[in-house]
C-alpha positions in Angstrom: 27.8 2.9 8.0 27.1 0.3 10.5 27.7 -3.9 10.2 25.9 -6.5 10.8 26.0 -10.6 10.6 24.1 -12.6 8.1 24.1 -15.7 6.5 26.5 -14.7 4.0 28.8 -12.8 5.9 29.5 -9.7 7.1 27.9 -6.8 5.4 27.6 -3.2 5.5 24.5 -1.3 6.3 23.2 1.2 4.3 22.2 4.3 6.3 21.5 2.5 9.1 19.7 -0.4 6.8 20.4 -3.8 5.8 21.4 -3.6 1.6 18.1 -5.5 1.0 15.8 -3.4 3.1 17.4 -0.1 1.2 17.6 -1.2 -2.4 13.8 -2.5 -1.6 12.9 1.1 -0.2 14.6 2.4 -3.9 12.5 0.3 -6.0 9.5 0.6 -4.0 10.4 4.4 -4.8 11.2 5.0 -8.3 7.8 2.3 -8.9 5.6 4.2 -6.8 6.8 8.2 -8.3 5.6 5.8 -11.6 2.1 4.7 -10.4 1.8 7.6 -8.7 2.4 10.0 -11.3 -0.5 8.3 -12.9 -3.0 7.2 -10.2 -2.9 11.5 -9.1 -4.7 12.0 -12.2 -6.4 8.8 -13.2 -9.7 10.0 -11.7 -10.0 13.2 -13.4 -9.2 11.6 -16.9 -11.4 8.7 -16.1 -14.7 11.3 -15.7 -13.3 13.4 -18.9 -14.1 10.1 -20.9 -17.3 9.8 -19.4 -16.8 7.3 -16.5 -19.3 7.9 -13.6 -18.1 8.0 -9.9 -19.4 4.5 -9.3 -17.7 3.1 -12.3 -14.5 4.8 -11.2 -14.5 3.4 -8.3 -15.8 0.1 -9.5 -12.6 0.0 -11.9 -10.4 0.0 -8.9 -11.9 -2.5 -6.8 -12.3 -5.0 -10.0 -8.6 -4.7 -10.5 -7.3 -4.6 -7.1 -9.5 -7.7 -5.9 -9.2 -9.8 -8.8 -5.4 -9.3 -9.2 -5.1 -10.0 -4.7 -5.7 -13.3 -5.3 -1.9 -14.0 -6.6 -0.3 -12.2 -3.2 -1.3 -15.3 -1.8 -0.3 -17.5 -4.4 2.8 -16.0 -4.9 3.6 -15.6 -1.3 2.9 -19.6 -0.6 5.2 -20.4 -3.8 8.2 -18.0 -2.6 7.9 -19.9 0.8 8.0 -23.2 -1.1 11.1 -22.1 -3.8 12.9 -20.1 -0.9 13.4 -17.5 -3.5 11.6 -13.9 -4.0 13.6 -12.2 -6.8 12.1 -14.1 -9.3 8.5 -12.7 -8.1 9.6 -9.0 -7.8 10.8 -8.9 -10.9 7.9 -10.3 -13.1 5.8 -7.8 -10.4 7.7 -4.5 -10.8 8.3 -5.5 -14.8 4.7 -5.6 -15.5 3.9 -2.3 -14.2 7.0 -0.7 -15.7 5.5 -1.5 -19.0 2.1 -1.1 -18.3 1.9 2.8 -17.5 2.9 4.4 -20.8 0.1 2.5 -22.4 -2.2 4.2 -20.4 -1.8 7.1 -23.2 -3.6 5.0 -25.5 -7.1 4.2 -23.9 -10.3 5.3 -25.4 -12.5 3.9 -22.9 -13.1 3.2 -19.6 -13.2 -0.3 -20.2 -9.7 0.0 -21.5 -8.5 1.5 -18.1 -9.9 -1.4 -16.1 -7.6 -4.0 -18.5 -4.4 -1.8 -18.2 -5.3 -1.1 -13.9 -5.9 -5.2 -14.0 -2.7 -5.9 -15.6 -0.4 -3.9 -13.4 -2.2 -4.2 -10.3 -1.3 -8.0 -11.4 2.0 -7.4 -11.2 1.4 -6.1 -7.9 0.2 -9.1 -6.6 2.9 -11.1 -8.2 5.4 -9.2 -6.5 3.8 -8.0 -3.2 4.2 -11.0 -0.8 7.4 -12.2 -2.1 8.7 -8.3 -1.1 7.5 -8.0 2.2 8.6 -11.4 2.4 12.5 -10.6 1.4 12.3 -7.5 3.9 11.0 -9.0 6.9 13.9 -11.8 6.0 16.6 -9.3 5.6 15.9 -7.4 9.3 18.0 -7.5 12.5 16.3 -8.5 15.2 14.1 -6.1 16.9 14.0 -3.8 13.7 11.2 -5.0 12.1 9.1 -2.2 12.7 11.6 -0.1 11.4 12.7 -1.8 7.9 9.0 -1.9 6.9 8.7 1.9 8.0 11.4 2.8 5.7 9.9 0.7 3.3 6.5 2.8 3.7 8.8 6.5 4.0 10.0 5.5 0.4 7.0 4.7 -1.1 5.5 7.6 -0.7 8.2 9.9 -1.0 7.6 8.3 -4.4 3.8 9.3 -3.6 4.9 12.9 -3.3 7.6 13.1 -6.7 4.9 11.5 -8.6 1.8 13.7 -8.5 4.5 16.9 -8.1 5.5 15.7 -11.8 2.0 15.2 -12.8 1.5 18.2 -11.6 4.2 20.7 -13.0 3.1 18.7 -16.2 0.0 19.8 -16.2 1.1 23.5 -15.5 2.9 23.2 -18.6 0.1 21.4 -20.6 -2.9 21.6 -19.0 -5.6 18.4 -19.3 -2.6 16.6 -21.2 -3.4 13.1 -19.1 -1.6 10.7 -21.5 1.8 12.8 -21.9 2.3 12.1 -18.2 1.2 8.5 -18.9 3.9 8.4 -21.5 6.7 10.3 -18.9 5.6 7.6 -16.5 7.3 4.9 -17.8 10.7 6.2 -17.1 11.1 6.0 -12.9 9.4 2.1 -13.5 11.9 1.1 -15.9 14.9 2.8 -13.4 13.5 0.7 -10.7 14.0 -2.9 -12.3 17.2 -2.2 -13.5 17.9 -0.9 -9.3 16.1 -4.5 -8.5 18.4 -6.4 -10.8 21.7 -5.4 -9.7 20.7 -4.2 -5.7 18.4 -6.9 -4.2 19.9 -9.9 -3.5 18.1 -13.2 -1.8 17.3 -13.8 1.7 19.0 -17.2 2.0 16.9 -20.1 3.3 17.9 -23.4 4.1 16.4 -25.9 2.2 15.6 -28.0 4.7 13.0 -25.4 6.4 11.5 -24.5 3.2 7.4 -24.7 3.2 6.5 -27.9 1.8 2.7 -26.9 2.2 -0.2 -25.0 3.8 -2.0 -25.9 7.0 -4.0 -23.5 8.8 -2.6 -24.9 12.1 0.7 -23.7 11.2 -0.4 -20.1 12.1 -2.0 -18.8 15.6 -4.9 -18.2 16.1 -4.2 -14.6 17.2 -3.5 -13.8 12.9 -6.1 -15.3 11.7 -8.0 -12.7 14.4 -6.2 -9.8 13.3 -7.0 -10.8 10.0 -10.5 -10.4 10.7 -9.9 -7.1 12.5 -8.2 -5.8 9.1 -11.5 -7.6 7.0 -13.8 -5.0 8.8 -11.6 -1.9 8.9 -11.0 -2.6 4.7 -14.3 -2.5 4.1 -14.8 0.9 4.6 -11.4 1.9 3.3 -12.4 2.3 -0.1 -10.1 3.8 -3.3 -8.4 7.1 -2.4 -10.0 8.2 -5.6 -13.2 9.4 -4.3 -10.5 11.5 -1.6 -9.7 12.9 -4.6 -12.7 13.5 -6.3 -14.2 15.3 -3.5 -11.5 17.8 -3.3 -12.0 18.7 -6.8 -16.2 18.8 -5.8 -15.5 21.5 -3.2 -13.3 23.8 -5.3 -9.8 22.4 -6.4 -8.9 23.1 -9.4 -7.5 20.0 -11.6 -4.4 21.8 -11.9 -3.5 21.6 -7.9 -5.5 18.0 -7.0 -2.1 16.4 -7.4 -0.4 18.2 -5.0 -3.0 18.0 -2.5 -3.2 14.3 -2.9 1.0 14.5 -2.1 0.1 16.2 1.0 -0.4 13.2 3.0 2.5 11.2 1.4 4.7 14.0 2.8 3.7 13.5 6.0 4.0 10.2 6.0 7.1 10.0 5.2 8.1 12.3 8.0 6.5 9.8 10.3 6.6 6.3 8.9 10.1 5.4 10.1 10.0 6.9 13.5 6.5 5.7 13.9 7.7 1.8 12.8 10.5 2.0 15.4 8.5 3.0 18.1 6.2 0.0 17.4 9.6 -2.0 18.3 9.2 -0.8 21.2 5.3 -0.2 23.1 3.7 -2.7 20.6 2.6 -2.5 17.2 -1.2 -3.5 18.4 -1.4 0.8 20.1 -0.5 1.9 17.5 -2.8 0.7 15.3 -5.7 1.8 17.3 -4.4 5.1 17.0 -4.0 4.9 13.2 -7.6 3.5 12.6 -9.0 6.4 15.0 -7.3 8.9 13.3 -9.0 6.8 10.3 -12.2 7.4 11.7 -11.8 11.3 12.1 -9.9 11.8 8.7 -13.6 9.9 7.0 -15.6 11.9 8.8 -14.2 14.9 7.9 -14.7 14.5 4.5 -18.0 13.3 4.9 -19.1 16.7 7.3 -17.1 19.7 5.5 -17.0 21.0 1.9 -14.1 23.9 3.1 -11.2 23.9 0.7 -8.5 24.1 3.6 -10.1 21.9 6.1 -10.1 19.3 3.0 -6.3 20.0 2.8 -5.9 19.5 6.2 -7.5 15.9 6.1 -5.2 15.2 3.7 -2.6 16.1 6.2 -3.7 14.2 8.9 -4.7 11.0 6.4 -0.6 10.9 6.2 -0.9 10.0 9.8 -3.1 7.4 9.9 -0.7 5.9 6.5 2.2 6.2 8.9 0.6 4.5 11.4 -0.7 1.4 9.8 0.4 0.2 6.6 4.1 -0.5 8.0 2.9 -1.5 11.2 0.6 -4.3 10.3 3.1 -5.4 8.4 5.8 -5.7 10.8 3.0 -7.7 12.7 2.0 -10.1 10.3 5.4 -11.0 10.0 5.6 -11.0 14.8 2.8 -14.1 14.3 5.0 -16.0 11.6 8.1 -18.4 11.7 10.4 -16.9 9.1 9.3 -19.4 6.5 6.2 -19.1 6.4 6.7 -14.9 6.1 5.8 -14.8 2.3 2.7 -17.2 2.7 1.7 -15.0 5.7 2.3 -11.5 4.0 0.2 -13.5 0.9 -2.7 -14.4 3.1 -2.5 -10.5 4.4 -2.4 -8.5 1.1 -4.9 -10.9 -0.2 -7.7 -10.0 2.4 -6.9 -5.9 1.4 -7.4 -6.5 -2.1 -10.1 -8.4 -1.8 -12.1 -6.5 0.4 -11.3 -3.5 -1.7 -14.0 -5.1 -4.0 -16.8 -5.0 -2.1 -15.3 -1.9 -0.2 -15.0 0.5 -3.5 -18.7 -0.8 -4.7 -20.5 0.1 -1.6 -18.7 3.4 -1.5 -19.0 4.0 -5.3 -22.7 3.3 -5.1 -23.5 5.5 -1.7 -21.7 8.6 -3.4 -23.5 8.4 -6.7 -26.7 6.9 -5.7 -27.2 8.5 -1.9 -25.2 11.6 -0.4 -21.4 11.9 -1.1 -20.9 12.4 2.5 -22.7 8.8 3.6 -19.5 6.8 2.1 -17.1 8.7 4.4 -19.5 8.2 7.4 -19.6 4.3 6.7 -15.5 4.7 6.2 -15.5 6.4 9.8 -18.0 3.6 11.6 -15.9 0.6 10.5 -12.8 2.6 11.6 -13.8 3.1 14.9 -15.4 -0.2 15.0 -11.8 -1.7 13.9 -10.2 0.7 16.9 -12.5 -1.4 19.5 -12.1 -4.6 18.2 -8.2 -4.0 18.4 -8.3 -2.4 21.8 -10.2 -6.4 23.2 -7.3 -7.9 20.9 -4.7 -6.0 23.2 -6.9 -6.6 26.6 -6.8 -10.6 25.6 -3.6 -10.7 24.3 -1.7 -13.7 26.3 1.5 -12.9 28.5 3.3 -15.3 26.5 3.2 -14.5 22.8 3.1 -17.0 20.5 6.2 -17.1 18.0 
């Protein structure tokens, strides 16, 4: 193990990681094999109870978009305390509860309360997270710390549905005992939060006292834009999902396709994040959303099992690509307290847009052609790719800190 200085002293790095940005990439683990285990399946048992594709997808947009509105709050108010714990903890607690009572639902109806409840603890705890990692980096690792974070979240995105699906091997359609075995790796990861994360320490002196637009450069609130378009045709990953069960996957196997991309990710998240350290998050990015853009079309133009499989592949590589990455440069624009307010502002626009987003795909699938969603998914990609390419061309030599 390497050292390195902080506020607090000198500490020892955890495979190469500050102790926060590891224990984070734990809990963001043992949360997401949780979520996961459920999410793998959640479409399929959502259409056994008689939801319709439009309503599936109208559940996760509700939830998501409603719940976005606290990353914002609760990033702004972590700024202001100088504290994130606090917000993690309510966050991660909520949905460590929430996913055993998934077994008991009747309804679609009932989904949509239990996907609004912990989707709220996601937005409690989002901001406040990405917050206490991008405070607990070295310098010029940024890119890495929030790849790491991204390569354990969905190496919690590929022990989840391989549960769910060895589960289902065992008991086949028996949705709500994995809702009931899903509980377990959420609990784990609060207890890991209690007694691994500690603060980022602030001084109280540069604590947010409040929000001003001014405070952050223009050039976010422009990326934030860029990210509004490309969202909106980045609907749920449920209707991924649904078409590979419409072309011929059997229920049995659609969680381990779905943990095919989370593998790769997690192969290339971490190398992909540090090598943003180094050319520039803003390239990579316009690789990830054209690699978006073929992924959508893809699934929009083919109904062939194994090219399906391969999408799924290459959809790990736009993950790897992105998620960390914008990120990491969200938290490039922002004085370091004003992170949590920023990373707020920026998980509140995703959620959001997801709204809208899952509505017009839901609505295109059901009510059009199940390949027009994936085309409109592709447009805004490439559109996003161009927009981010004049973002690079006009970016000023000196880069505003």
């Amino acid at each position: 193990m390497n050292t390195f200085k902080s506020s607090s002293g000198l500490k020892k790095k955890i495979f190469g990681f500050t102790p926060n940005v590891f224990y984070t990439g734990v809990v963001s683990f043992l949360t997401d094999t949780s979520v996961k285990m459920v999410y793998s399946v959640m479409p399929m048992f959502l259409l056994s109870i008689g939801a319709s594709k439009t309503s599936l997808s109208l559940i996760e947009g509700i939830a998501e978009s409603t719940a976005s509105l606290l990353k914002a709050f609760s990033g702004y108010w972590s700024d202001k305390i100088g504290k994130n714990k606090p917000f993690m903890l309510i966050g991660y607690g909520l949905s460590a509860l929430v996913m055993p009572l998934y077994a008991a639902v009747v309804s679609p109806l009932h989904v949509l309360l239990l996907r609004f409840t912990e989707r709220l603890g996601k937005g409690i705890r989002t901001a406040p997270r990405d917050s206490l990692v991008a405070g607990s980096v070295e310098k010029n690792e940024t890119g890495k710390s929030f790849g790491l974070h991204k390569a354990m979240d969905n190496s919690g995105a590929i022990l989840g549905p391989l549960l769910a699906f060895l589960i289902l091997s065992m008991k086949p359609d028996d949705f709500r005992f994995i809702f009931l075995l899903a509980g377990i790796p959420g609990i784990l990861g609060v207890i890991v939060l209690i007694f691994g994360i500690k603060e980022a320490k602030k001084n109280k002196e540069s604590l947010l006292q409040k929000f001003r637009f001014q405070d952050y450069p223009k050039r976010f609130y422009l990326f934030l834009g860029i990210i509004f378009i490309f969202t909106l045709g980045n609907s749920t990953d449920a209707l991924l999902i649904v078409k590979a069960n419409e072309v011929g996957i059997k229920v049995t196997f659609i969680p381990l396709v779905y943990l095919i991309s989370s593998v790769v990710s997690v192969f290339l998240a971490i190398p992909l994040g540090t090598l943003s350290d180094k050319i520039g998050r803003e390239k990579l990015l316009i690789f990830g959303f054209m690699v978006y853009a073929v992924v959508y079309f893809g699934f929009g133009i083919t109904g062939d099992i194994y090219t399906i499989i391969a999408l799924f592949g290459l959809y790990g590589v736009y993950s790897a690509s992105t998620d960390g990455i914008q990120k990491a440069l969200v938290s490039d624009f922002t004085d370091r307290n004003k992170k949590g307010t920023a990373m707020g502002l920026y998980n509140a626009l995703l959620g959001v847009t997801l709204l809208p987003a899952s509505l017009i795909a839901g609505v295109l699938y059901d009510k059009v052609n199940s390949s027009i969603p994936f085309y409109f998914g592709a447009t805004t990609a490439v559109i996003s790719a161009i927009l981010m390419v004049i973002f690079v061309v006009t970016k000023p030599k000196v880069s505003v800190k």
